[in-house]
py3Dmol code that shows the C-alpha trace and the ligand (Angstrom):
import py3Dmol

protein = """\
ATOM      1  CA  UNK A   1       9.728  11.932  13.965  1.00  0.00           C
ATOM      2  CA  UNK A   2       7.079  11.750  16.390  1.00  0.00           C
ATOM      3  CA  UNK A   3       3.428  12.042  15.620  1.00  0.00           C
ATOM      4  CA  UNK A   4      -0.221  11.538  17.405  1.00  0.00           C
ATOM      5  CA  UNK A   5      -1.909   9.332  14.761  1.00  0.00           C
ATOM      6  CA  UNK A   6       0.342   7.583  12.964  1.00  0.00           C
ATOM      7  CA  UNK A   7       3.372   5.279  14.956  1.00  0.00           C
ATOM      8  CA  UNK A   8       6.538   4.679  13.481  1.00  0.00           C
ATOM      9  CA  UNK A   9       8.840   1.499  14.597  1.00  0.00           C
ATOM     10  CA  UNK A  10      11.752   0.054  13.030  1.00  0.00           C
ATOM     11  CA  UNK A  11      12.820  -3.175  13.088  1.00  0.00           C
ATOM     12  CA  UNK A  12      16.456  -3.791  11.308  1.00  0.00           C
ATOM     13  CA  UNK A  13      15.107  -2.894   7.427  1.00  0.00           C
ATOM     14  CA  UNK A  14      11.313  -2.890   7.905  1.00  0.00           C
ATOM     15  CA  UNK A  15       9.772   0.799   8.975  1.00  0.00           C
ATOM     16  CA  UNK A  16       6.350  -0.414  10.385  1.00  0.00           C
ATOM     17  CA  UNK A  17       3.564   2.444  10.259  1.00  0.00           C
ATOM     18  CA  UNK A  18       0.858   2.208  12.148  1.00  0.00           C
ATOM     19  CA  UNK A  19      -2.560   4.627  11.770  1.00  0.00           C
ATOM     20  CA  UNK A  20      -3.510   5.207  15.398  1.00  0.00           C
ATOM     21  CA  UNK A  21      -6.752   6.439  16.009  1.00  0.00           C
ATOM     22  CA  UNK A  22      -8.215   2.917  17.567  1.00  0.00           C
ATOM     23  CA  UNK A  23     -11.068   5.174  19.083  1.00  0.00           C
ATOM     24  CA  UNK A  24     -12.970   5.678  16.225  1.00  0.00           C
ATOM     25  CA  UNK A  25     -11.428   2.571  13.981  1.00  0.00           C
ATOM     26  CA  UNK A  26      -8.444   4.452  12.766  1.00  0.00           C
ATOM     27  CA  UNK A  27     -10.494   6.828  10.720  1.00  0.00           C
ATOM     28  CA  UNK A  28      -8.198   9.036   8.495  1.00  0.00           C
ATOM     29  CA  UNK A  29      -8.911  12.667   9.487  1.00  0.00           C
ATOM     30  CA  UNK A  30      -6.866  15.438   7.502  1.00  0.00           C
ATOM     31  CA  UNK A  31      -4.472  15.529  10.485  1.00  0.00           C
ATOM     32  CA  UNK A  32      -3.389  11.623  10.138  1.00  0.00           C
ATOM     33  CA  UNK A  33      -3.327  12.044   6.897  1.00  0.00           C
ATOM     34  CA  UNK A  34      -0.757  14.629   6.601  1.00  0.00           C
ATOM     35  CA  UNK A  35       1.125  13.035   9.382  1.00  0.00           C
ATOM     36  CA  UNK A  36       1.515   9.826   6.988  1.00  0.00           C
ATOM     37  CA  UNK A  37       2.399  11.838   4.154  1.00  0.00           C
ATOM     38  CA  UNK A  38       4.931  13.494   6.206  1.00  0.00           C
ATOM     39  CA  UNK A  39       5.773   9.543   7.235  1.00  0.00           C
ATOM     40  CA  UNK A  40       5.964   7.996   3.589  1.00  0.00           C
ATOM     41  CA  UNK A  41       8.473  10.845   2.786  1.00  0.00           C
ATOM     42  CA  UNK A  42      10.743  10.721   5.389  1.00  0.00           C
ATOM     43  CA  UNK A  43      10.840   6.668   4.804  1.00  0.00           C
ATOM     44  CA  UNK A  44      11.272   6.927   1.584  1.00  0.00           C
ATOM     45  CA  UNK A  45      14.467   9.335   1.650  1.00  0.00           C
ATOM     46  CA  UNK A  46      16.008   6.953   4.524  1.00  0.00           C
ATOM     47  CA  UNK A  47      18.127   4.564   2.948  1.00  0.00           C
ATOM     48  CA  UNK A  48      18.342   2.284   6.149  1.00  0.00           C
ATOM     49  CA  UNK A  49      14.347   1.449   5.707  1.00  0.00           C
ATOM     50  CA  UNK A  50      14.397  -0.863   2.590  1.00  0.00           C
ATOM     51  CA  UNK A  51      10.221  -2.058   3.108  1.00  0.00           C
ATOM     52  CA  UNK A  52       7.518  -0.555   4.855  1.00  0.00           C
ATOM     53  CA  UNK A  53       4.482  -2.003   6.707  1.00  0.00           C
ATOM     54  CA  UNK A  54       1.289  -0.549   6.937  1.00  0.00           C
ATOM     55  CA  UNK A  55      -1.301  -1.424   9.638  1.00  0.00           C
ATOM     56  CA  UNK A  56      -3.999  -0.162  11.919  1.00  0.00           C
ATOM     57  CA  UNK A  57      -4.049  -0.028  15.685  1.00  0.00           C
ATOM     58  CA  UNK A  58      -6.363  -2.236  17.779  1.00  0.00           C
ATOM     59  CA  UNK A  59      -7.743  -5.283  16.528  1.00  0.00           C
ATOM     60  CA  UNK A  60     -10.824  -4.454  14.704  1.00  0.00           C
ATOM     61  CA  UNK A  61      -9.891  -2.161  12.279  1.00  0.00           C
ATOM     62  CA  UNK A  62      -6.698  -1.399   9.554  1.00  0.00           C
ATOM     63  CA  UNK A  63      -8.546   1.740   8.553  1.00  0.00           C
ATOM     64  CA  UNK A  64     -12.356   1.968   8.731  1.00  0.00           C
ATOM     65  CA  UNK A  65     -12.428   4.943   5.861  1.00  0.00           C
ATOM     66  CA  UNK A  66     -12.220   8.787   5.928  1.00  0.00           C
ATOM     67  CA  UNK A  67     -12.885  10.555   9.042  1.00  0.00           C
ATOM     68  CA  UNK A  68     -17.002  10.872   8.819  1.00  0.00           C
ATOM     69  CA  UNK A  69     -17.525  13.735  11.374  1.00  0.00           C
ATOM     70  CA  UNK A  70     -15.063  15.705   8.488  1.00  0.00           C
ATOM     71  CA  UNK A  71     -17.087  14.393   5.658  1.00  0.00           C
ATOM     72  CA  UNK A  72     -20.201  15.613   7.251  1.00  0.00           C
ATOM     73  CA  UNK A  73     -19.000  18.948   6.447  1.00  0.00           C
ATOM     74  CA  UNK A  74     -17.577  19.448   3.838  1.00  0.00           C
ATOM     75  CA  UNK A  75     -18.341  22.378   1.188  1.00  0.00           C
ATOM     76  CA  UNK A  76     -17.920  21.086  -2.938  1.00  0.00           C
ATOM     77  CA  UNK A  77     -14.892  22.760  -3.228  1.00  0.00           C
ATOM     78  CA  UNK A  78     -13.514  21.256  -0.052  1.00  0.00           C
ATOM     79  CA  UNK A  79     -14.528  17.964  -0.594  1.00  0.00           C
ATOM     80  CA  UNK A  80     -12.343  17.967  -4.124  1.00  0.00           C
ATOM     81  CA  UNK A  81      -9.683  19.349  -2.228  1.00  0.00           C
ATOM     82  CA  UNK A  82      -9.644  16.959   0.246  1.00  0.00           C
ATOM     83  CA  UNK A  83     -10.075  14.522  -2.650  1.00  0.00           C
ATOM     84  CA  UNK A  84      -7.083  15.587  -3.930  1.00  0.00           C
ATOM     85  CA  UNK A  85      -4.849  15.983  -0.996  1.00  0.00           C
ATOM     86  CA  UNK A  86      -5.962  11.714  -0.146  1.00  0.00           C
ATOM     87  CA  UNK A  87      -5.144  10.663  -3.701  1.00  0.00           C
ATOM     88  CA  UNK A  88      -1.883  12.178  -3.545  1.00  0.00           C
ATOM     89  CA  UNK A  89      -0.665  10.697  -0.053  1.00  0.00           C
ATOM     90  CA  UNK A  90      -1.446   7.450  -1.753  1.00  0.00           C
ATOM     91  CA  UNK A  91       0.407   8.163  -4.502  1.00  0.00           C
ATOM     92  CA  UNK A  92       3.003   8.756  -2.926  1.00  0.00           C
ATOM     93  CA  UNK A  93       2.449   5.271  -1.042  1.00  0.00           C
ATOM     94  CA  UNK A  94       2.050   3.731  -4.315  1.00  0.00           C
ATOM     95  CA  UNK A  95       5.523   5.277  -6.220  1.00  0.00           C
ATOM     96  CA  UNK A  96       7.652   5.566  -3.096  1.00  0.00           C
ATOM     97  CA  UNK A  97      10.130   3.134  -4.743  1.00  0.00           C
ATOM     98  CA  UNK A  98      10.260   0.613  -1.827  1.00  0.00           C
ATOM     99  CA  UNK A  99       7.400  -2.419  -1.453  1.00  0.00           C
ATOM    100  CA  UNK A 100       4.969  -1.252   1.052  1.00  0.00           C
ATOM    101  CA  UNK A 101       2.793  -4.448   2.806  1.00  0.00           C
ATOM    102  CA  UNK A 102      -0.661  -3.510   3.916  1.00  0.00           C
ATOM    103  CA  UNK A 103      -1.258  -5.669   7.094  1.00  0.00           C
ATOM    104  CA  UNK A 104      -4.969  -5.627   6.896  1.00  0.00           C
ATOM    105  CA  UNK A 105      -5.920  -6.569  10.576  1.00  0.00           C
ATOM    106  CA  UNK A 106      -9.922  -5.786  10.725  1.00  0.00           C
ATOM    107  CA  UNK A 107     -12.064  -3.487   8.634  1.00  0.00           C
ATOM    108  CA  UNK A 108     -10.287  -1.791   5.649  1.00  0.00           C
ATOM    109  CA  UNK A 109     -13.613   0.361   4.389  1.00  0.00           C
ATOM    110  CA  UNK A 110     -13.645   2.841   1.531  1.00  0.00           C
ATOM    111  CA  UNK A 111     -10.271   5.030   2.295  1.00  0.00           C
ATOM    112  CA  UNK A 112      -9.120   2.436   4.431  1.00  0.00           C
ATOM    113  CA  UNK A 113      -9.603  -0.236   1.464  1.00  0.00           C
ATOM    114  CA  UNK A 114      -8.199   2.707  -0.860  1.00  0.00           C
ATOM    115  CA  UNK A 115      -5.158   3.091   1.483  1.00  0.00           C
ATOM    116  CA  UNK A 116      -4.403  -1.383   1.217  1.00  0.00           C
ATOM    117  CA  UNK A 117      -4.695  -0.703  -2.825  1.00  0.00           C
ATOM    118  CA  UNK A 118      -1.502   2.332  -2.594  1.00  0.00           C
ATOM    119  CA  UNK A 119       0.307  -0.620  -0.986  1.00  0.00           C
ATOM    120  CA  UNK A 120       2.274  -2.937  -2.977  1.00  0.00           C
ATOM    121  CA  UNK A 121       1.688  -5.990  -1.294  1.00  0.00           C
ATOM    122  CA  UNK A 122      -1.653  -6.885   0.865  1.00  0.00           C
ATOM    123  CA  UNK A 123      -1.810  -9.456   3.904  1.00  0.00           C
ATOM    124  CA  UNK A 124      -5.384  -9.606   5.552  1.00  0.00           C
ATOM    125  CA  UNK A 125      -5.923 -11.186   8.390  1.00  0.00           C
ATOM    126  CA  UNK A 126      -9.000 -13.854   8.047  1.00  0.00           C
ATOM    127  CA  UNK A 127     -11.173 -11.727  10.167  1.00  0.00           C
ATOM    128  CA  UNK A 128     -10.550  -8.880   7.940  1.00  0.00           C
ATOM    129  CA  UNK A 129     -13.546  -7.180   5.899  1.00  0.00           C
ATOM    130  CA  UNK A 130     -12.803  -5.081   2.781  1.00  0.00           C
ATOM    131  CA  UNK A 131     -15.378  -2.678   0.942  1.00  0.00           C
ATOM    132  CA  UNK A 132     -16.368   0.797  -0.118  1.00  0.00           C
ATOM    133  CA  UNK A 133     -19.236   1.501   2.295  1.00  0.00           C
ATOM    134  CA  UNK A 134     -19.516   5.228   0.382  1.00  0.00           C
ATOM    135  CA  UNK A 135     -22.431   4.732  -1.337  1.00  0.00           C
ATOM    136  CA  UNK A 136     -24.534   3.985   2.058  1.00  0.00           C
ATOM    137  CA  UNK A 137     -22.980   7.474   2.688  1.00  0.00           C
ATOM    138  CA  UNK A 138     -24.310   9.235  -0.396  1.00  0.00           C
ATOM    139  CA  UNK A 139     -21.013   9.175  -1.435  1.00  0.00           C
ATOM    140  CA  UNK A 140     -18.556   7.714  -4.402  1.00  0.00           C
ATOM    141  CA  UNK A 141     -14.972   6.782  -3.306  1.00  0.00           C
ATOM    142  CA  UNK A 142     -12.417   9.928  -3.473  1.00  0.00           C
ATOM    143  CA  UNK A 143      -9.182   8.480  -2.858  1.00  0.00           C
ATOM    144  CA  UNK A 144      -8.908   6.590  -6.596  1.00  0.00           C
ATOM    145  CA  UNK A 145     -10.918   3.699  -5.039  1.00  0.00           C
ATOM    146  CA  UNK A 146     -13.099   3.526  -8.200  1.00  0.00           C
ATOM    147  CA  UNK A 147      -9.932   3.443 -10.066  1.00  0.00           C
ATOM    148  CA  UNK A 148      -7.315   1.037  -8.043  1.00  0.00           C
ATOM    149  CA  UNK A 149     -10.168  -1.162  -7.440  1.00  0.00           C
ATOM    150  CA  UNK A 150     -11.077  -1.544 -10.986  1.00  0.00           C
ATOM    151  CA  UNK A 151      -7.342  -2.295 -12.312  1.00  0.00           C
ATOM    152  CA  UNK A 152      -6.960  -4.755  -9.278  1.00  0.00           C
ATOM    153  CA  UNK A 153      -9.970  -7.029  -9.401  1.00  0.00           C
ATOM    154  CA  UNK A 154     -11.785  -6.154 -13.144  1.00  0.00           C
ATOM    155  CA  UNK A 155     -13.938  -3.299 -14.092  1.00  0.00           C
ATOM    156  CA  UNK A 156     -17.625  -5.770 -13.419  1.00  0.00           C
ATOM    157  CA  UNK A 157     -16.604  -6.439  -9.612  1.00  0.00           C
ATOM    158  CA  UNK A 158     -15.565  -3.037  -8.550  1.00  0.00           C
ATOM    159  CA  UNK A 159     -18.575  -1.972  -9.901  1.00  0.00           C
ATOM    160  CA  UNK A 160     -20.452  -4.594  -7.620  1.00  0.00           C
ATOM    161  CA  UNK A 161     -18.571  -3.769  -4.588  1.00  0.00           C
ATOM    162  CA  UNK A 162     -18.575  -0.151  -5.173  1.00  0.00           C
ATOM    163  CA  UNK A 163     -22.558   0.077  -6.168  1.00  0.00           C
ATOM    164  CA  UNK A 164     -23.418  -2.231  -3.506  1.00  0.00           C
ATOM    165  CA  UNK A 165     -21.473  -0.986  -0.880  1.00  0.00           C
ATOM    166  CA  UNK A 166     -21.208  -4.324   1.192  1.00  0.00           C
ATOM    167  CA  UNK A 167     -18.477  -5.729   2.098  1.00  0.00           C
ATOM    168  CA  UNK A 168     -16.231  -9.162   1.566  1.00  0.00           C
ATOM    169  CA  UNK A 169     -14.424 -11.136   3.534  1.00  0.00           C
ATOM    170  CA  UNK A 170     -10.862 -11.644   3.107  1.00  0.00           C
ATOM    171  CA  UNK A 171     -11.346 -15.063   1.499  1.00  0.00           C
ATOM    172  CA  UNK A 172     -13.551 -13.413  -0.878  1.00  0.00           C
ATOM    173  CA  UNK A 173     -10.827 -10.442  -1.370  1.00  0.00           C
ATOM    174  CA  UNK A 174      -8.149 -12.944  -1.956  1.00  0.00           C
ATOM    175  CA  UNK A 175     -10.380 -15.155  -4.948  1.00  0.00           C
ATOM    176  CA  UNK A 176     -10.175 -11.750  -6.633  1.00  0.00           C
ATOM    177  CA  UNK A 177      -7.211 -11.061  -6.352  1.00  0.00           C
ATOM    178  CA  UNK A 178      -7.773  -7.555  -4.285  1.00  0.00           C
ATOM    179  CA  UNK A 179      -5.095  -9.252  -1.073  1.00  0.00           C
ATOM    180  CA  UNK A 180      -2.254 -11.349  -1.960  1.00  0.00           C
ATOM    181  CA  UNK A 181      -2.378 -13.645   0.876  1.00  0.00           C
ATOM    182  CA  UNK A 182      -5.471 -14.319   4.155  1.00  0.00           C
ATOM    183  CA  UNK A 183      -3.627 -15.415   7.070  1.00  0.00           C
ATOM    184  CA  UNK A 184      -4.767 -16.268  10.657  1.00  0.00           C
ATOM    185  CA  UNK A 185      -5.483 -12.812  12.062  1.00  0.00           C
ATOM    186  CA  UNK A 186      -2.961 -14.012  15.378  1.00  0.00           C
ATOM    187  CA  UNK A 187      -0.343 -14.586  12.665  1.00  0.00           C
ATOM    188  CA  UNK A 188      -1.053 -11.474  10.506  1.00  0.00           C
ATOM    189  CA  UNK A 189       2.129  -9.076  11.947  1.00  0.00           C
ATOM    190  CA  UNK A 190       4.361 -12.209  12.139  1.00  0.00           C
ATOM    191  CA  UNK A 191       3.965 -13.279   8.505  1.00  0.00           C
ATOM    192  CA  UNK A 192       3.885  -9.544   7.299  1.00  0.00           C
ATOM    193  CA  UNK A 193       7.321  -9.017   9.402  1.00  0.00           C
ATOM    194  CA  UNK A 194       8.972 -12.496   7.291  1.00  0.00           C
ATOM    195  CA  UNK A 195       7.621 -11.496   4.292  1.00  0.00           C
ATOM    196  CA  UNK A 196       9.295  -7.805   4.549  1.00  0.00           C
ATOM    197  CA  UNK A 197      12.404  -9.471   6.015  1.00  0.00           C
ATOM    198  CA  UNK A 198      12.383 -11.402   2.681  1.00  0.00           C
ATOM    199  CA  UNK A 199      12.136  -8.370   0.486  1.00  0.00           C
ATOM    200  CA  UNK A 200      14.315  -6.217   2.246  1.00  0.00           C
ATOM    201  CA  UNK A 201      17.370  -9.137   1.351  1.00  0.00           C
ATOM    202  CA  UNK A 202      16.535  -7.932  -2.326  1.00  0.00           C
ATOM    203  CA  UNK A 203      18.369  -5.766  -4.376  1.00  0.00           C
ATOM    204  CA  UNK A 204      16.797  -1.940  -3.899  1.00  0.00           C
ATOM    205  CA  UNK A 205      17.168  -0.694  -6.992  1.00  0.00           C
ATOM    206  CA  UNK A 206      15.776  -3.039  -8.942  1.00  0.00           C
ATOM    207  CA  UNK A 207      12.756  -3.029  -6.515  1.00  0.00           C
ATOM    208  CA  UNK A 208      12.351   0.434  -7.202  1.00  0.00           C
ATOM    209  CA  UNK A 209      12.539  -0.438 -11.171  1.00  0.00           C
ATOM    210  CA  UNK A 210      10.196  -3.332 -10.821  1.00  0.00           C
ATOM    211  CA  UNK A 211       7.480  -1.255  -8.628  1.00  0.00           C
ATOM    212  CA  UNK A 212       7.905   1.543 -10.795  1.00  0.00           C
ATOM    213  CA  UNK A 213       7.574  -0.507 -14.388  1.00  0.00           C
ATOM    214  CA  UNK A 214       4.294  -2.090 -13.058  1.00  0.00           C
ATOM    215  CA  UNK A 215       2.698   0.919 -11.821  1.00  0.00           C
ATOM    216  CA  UNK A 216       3.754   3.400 -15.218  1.00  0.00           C
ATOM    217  CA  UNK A 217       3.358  -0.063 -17.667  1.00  0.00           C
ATOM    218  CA  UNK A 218      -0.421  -0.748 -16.605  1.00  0.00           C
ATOM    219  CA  UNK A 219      -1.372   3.041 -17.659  1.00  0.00           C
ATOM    220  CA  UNK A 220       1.122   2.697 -20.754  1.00  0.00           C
ATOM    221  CA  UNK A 221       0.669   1.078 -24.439  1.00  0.00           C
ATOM    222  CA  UNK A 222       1.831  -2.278 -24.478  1.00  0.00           C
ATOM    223  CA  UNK A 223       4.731  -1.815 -26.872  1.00  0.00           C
ATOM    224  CA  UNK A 224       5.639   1.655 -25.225  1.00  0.00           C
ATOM    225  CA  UNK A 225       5.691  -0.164 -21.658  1.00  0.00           C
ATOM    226  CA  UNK A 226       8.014  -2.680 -22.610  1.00  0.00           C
ATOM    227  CA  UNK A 227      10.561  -0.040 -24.273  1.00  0.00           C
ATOM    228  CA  UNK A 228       9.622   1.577 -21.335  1.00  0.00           C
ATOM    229  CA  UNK A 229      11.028  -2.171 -18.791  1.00  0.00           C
ATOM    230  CA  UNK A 230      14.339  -2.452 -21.443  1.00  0.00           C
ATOM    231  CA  UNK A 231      15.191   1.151 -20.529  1.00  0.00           C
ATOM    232  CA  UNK A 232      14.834   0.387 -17.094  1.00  0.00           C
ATOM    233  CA  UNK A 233      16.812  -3.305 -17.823  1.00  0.00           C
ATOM    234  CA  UNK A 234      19.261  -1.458 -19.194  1.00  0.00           C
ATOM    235  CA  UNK A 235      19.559   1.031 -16.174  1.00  0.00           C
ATOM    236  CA  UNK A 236      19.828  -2.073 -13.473  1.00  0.00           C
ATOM    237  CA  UNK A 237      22.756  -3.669 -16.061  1.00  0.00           C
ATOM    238  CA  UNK A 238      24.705  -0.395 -14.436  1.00  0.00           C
ATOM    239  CA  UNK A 239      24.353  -1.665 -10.676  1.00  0.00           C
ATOM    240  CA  UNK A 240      26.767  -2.793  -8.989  1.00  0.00           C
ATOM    241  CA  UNK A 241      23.950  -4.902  -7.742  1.00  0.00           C
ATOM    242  CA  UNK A 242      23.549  -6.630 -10.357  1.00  0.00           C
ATOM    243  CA  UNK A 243      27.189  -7.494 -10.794  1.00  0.00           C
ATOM    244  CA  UNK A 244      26.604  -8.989  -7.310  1.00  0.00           C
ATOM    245  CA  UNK A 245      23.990 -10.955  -7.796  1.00  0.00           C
ATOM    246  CA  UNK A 246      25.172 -12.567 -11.061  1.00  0.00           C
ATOM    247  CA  UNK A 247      28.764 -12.971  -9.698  1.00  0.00           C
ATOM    248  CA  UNK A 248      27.147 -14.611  -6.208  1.00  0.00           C
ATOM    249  CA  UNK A 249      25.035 -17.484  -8.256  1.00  0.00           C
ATOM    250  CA  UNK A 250      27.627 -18.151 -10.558  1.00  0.00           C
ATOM    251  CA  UNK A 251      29.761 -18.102  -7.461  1.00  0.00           C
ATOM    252  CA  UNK A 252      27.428 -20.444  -5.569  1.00  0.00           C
ATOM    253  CA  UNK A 253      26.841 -17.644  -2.533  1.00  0.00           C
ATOM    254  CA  UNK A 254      24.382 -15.966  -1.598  1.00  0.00           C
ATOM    255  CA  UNK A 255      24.426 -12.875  -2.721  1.00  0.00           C
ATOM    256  CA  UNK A 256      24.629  -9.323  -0.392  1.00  0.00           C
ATOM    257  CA  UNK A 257      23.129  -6.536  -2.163  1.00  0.00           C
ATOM    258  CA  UNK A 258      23.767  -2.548  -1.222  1.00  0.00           C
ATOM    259  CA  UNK A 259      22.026  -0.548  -3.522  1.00  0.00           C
ATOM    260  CA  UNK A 260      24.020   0.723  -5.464  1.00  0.00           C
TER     261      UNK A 260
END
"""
ligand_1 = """\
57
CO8
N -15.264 7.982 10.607
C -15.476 8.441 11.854
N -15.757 7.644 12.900
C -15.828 6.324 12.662
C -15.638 5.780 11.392
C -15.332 6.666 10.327
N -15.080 6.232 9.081
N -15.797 4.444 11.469
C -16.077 4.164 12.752
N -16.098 5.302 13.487
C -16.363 5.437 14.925
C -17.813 5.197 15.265
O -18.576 6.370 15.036
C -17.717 4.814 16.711
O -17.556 5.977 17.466
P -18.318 6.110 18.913
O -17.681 5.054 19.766
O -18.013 7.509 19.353
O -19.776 5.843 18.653
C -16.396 4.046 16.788
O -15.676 4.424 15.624
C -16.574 2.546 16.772
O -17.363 2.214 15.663
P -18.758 1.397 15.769
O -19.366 1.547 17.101
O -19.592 1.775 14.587
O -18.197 -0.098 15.613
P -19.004 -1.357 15.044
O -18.179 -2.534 15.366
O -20.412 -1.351 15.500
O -19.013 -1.153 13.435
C -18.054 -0.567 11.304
C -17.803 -1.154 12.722
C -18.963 -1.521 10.530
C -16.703 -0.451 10.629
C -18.735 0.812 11.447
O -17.983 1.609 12.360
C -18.831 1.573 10.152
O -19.684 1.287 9.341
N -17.948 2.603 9.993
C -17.982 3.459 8.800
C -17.385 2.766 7.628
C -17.492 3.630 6.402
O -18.560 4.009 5.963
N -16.329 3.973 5.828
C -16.257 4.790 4.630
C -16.185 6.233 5.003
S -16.280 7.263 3.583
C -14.701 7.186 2.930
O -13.832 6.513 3.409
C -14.478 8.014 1.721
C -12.982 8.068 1.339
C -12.708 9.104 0.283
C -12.878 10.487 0.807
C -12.514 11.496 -0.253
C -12.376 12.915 0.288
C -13.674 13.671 0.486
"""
view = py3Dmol.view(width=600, height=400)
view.addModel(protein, "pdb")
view.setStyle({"model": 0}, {"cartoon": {"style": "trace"}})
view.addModel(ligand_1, "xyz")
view.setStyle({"model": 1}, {"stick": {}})
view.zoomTo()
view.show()
């Protein structure tokens, strides 16, 4: 697959996306974003791509929001569609079944912030700034930002961020909790290469069970979510992964894992 705004490069297990619009700060317009829903599906049906990274071009920005000249625009009705059409690209990011690492190398503003939150897993490099700018804009986030951010860092912060409309710093993001990890900016694709070498030695499936237990147990009862994680226990027992893994400890090896 080859598209305009949105790069594609493999490296053994790790499918590494970039959003490539440096010009105007990697600005999702509707065309990148169907090119990177078109992406997320094609890597998620491809067996060989076990984790995907998620980054912006350039060094100043992952993704510095929606595309503004679009927003400018837009008609009511259009707007919610457009709404729509975002929140359901990053659904997809969010329940493709495989971690996805946002490497946050500059600005991630409102859908660019909204985009790190689909990911699993967020790296930011120290130079990295994280907000939802919409307000300044007349506007409320539209791709679940006042949602995601709300479950990620607690209901009284998003609130600040999102009313406020200024920015943190990565330091900031990671003391609550909205990136996993700040690294040097210089080390940013290095580290978020390792860590998806790491993951992609795990076993698949129960990646895809872990990732999808999480995301459907946080919207779930308590007591229903954990029927819901012994269903899915009981549907890993049947992998031939996880005779693998038990037989390579007890074994004293290390184990190889197929997914199946
Ligand atoms: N959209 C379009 N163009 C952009 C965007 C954007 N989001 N961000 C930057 N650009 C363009 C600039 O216009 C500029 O273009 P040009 O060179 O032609 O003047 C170029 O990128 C470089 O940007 P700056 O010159 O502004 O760079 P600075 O270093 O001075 O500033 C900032 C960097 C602080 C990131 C600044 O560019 C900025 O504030 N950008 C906008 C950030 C923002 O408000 N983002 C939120 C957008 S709204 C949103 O994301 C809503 C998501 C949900 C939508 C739901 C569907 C309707």
């Amino acid at each position: 697959m080859a598209f305009e705004n949105v790069l594609i490069e493999r490296d053994e297990a790790t499918a590494i996306v970039t959003i490539n619009r440096p010009k105007v700060l990697n600005a999702l317009n509707t065309p990148t974003l169907d090119e990177l829903r078109r992406t997320i599906l094609e890597l998620k049906q491809d067996g060989e791509v076990r984790v995907v990274i998620v980054t912006g071009a350039g060094e100043k920005a992952f993704v510095a929001g929606a595309d503004i000249n679009e927003l400018a625009v837009q008609t009511p009705t259009g707007g919610r569609e457009h709404a729509l059409a975002g929140q359901h690209v990053f659904d997809l990011i969010e329940n493709m079944g495989k971690p996805v690492i946002a490497a946050i190398n500059g600005y991630a503003l409102g859908g660019g912030c909204e985009l790190a939150m689909a990911c699993t897993l967020r790296l930011a490099a120290d130079t990295a700034k994280l907000g939802q700018p919409e307000i300044a804009l007349g506007l409320i986030p539209g791709y679940a930002g006042t949602q995601r951010l709300s479950r990620l860092v607690g209901k009284g912060k998003a609130m600040e961020m999102i009313l406020t409309g200024t920015p943190i710093t990565a330091e900031e993001a990671q003391r609550i909790g909205l990136v996993n990890r700040v690294v040097p900016a210089a080390e940013l694709m290095a580290q978020a290469r390792a860590l998806a070498a790491q993951l992609a030695k795990s076993a698949p499936i129960a990646m895809r069970y872990i990732i999808n237990a999480v995301n459907k147990g946080v919207e779930m009862p308590f007591a229903e979510a954990c029927q819901y994680e012994a269903t899915l226990f009981g549907l890993v027992a049947s992998t031939d992964d996880m005779k693998e893994g038990t037989a390579a400890f007890l074994a004293k090896r290390k184990p190889e894992f197929r997914g199946r």
